[in-house]
N, C-alpha and C positions, 0 to 999 in steps of 0.2 A: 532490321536492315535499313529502314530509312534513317535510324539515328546514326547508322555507319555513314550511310550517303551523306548526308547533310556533314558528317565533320570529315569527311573527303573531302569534300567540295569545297568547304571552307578553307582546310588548308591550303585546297590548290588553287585557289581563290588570292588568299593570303600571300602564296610564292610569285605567284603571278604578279600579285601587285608591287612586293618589297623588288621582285627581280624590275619590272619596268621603273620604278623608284630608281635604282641605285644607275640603270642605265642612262636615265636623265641626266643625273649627278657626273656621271661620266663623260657626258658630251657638254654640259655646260659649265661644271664645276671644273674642281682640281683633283685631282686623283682617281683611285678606284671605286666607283658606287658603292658596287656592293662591299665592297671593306672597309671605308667609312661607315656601312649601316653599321655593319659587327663591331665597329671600330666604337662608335657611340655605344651601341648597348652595351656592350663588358665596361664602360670608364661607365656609365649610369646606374649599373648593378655595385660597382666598388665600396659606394658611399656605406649602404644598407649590409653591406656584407662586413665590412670594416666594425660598421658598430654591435652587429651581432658577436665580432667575436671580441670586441670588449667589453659587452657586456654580459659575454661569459667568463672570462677572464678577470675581471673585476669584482664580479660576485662569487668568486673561490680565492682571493688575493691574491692574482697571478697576473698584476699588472707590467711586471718589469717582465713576463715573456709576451706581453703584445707590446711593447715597445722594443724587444727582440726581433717579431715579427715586422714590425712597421721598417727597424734597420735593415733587414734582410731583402725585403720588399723594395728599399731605392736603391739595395746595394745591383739587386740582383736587374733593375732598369738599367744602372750606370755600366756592369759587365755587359747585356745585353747592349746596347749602344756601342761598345770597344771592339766586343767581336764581331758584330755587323760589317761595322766601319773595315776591320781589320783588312790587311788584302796581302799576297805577295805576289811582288812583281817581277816577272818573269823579260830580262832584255831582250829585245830582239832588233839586229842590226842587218842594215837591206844593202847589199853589193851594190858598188855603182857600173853603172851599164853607159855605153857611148854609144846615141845615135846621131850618125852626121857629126855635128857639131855641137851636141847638147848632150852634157849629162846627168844623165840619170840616176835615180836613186841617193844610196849616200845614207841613206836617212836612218833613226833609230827608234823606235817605239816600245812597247813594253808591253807584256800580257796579264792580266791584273787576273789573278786567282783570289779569291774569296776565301776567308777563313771558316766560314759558314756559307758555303752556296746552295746548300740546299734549303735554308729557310725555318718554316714551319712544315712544310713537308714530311720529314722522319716522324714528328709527334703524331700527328695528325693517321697515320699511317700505322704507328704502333698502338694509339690507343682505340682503333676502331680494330684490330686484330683481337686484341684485348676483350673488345664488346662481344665479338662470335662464337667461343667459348660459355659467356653466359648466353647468350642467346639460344647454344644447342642444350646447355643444363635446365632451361625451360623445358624441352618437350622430353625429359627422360622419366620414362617409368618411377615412381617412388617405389612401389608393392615389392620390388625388384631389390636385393641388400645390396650387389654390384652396383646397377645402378642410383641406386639411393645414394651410395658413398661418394658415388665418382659427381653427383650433382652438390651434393655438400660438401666437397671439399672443392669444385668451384667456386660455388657460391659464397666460401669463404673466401677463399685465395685470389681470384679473378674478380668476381664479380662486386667484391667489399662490401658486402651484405653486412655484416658486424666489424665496418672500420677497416682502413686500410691497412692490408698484411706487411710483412718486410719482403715476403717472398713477390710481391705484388710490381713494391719498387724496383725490387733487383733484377724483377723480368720486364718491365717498362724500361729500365735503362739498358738492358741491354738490347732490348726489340728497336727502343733509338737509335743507338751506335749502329747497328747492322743496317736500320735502312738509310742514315745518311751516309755512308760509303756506297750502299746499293745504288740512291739516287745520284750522287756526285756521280761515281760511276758512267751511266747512264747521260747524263747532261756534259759532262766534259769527254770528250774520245781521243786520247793523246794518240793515236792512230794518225785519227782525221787532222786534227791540229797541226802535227808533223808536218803531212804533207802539206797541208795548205800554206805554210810556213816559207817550204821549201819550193812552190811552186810560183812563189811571190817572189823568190829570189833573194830571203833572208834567214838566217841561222841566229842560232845561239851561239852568243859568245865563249869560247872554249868547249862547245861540244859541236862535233860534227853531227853534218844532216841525215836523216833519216832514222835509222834505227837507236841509233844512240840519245838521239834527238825525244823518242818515244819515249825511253826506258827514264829519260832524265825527266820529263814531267811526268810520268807515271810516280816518279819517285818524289816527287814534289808533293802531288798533290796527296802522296798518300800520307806524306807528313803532316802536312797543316789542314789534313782533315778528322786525324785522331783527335788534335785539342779542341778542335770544332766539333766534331761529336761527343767528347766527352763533358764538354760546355753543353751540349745542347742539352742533354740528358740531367747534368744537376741543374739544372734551373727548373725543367720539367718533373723531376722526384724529391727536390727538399723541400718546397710545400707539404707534399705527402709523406716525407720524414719527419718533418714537423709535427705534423699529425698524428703521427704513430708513437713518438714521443709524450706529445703535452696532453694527448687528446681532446682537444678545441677544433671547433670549424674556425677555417680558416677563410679568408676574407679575397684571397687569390688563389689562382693555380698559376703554373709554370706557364700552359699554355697561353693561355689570358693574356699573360705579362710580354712572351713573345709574339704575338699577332697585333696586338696593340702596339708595342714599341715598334714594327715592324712598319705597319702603317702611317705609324706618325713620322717615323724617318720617309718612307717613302713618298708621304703626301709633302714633307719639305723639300724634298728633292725637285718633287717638278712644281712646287713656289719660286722655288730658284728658277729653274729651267725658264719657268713666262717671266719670271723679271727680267732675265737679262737677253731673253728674245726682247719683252720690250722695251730696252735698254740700246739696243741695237737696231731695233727698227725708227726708234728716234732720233739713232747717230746717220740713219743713212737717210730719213728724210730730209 
């Protein structure tokens, strides 16, 4: 019991410290603390993971599939960068209004939908669903032949006890796609949008307001979120196809690759952002 306590204490010891760490970084740095932390350990683990799998590779003459691996790995930074960036923009133009002698409005804006807005979200989500299954084949009876099979054919399938299955990828890609439409879902409300739209005193060009108005970004978003989930999903499962192919450790995972890229975009965005605040607070001193 006290060796339990003591590595309790330590980890909560531990969280405590990296969570105050990254809070610091937050308020004095550039970006997200704690995503920066994550952000550094996965790019310091790379090095060491990179050379173990060429130097598994190397030693069975399978050189030319880790430089397969290495191509796939910038390709798969350079699509992860395009569809971040991606966006469709949605016009939106504001009635002009006359008070007195001033008029109002006139103006036209745009509503920028994401080709990926849910993130890292969907993964993050399908691969801890993924974890609770092995989690419940832990406490089932063995003595038991039902339950014996049904913990072994986990332990295979799920939990990749001996290597990652096909059945493994084909149900992580699909537990992806279902939760980035669950999430998009949930974060965009072409309802709420509607009206807010409409309450502003602005429409969409060639569809009228309100219901039409719904149904025409329902329909939007539900397009440019198929190729965003289906992006999200192979970037997340061809590492593990790989895998299940060449059978080598591999030196990244999908996820890795998008929380990293994720944050390095993010942490440029607000270097931009303070340059050109102080860019501007120079012009108006």
């Amino acid at each position: 019991p006290s060796r339990v306590g003591l590595i309790v204490l330590t980890m909560t010891a531990g969280t405590a410290f990296i969570m105050w760490i990254g809070e610091l970084i937050s308020q004095r740095g550039v970006g997200n603390g704690m995503s920066l932390i994550i952000f550094a350990s996965i790019v310091s683990q790379l090095p060491s993971q990179f050379g173990s799998s060429y130097q598994v590779t190397a030693g069975q003459g399978r050189v030319g599939q880790f430089a397969f691996l290495m191509v796939m790995f910038f390709l798969m930074i350079v699509g992860i960068i395009y569809v971040e960036q991606g966006q469709r923009r949605i016009p939106i133009q504001f009635a002009k209004r006359v008070r007195g002698r001033k008029v109002m409005g006139g103006q036209s804006t745009y509503i920028p939908l994401k080709v990926n807005s849910a993130g890292v979200i969907p993964v993050i989500f399908a691969t801890s669903i993924l974890f609770f299954p092995a989690l419940v084949a832990t406490s089932l009876p063995q003595d038991n032949n039902v339950t014996a099979a049904i913990r072994n054919w986990i332990d295979i399938n799920l939990a990749n006890s001996q290597g990652t299955t096909w059945f493994y990828v084909f149900f992580l890609g699909m537990l992806i796609i279902f939760f980035t439409y669950f999430y998009t879902t949930i974060q965009f409300d072409p309802v709420r949008q509607s009206d807010m739209i409409r309450r502003q005193g602005g429409f969409v060009p060639g569809v009228r307001p309100g219901i039409s108005t719904t149904n025409y970004l329902s329909h939007i978003i539900n397009r440019i979120t198929l190729p965003g989930s289906v992006f999200l999903a192979s970037v997340a499962v061809l590492p593990s196809i790989a895998s299940v192919i060449w059978d080598i450790p591999l030196g990244f995972s999908g996820i890795s690759i998008l929380i990293t890229v994720g944050v390095a975009l993010e942490t440029m965005k607000q270097i931009e952002s303070q340059l050109s605040m102080r860019n501007y607070e120079g012009f108006i001193d």
